[in-house]
C-alpha positions in Angstrom: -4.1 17.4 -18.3 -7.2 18.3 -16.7 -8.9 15.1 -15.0 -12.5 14.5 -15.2 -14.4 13.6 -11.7 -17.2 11.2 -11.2 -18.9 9.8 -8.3 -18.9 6.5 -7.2 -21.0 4.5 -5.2 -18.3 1.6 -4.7 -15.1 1.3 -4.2 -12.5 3.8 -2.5 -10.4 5.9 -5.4 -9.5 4.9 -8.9 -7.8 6.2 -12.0 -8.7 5.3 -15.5 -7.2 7.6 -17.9 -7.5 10.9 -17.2 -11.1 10.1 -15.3 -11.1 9.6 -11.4 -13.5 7.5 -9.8 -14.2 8.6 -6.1 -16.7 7.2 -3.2 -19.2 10.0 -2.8 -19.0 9.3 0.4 -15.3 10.3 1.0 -17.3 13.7 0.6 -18.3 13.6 4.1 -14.5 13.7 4.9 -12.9 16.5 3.2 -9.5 15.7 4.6 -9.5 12.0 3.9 -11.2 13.0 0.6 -8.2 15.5 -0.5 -5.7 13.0 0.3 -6.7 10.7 -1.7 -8.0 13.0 -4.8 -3.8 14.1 -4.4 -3.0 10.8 -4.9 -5.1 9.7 -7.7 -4.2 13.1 -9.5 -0.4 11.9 -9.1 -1.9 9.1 -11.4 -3.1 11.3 -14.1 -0.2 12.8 -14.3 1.6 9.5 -14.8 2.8 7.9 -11.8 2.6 4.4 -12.3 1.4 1.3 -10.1 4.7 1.4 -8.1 3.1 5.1 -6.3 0.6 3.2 -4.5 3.6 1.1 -2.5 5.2 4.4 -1.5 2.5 6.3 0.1 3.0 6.4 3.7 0.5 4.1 5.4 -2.6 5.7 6.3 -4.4 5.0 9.4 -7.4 7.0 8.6 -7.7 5.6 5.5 -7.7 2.6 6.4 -10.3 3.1 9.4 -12.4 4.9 7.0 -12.4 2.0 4.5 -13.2 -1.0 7.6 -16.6 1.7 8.2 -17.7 1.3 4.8 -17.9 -2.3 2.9 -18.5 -0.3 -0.5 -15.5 0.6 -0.6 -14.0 -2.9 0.4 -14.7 -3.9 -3.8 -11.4 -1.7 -4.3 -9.3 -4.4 -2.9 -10.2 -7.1 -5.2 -7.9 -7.3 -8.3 -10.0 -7.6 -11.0 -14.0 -6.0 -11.1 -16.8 -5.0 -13.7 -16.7 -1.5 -13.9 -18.9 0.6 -17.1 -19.5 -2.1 -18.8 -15.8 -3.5 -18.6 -13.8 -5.7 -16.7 -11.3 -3.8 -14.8 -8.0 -5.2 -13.1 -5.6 -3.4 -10.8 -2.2 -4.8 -10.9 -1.3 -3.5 -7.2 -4.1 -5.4 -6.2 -3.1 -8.5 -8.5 0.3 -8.5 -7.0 -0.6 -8.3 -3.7 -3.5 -11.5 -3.8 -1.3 -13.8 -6.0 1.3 -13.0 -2.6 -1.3 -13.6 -0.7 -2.5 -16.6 -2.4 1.8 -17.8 -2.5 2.1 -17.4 1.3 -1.3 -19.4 1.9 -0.2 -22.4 -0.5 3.3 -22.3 1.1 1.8 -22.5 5.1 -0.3 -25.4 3.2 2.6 -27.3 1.7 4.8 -26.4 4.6 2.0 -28.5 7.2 1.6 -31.4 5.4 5.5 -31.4 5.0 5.6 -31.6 9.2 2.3 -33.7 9.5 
């Protein structure tokens, strides 16, 4: 399957379909920008969710992301995208975690207070 490419100005990299959604700006990087167009093409060809937890962690990529708050809208779970409302489920997972640990430290103080 042949994927689509568009430009976006948001966002880091995402995958809906057999249409990827890049940061135009990633263009100004062209080995950040083929790293992640690799792994958004494992996508379209039908890796799941679970893909994004295997990757090796990327220090440039993450560098590259802290530079530019457009791309920080990525991270939330669930955004308005074309006209749609959009959710990631790595990105659900990983805030309802978030959101467990936080309630847990807050249960766990008043507990010792």
């Amino acid at each position: 399957m042949t994927p689509w490419i568009k430009w976006t100005k948001y966002g880091l990299a995402s995958t809906i379909g057999n249409t990827i959604y890049i940061n135009k700006k990633l263009l100004k990087f062209p080995g950040l920008y083929q790293k992640v167009l690799s792994h958004e093409m494992k996508h379209v060809q039908g890796a799941d969710f679970t893909l994004d937890f295997k990757e090796p962690f990327d220090l440039e990529l993450l560098v590259w992301v802290i530079k530019h708050p457009s791309s920080w809208v990525h991270y939330l779970p669930v955004w308005y995208f074309q006209g749609k409302i959009v959710w990631a489920r790595t990105m659900l997972m990983l805030w309802l975690l978030a959101f467990g640990i936080v309630m847990l430290c807050i249960g766990f103080a008043k507990w010792i207070s």
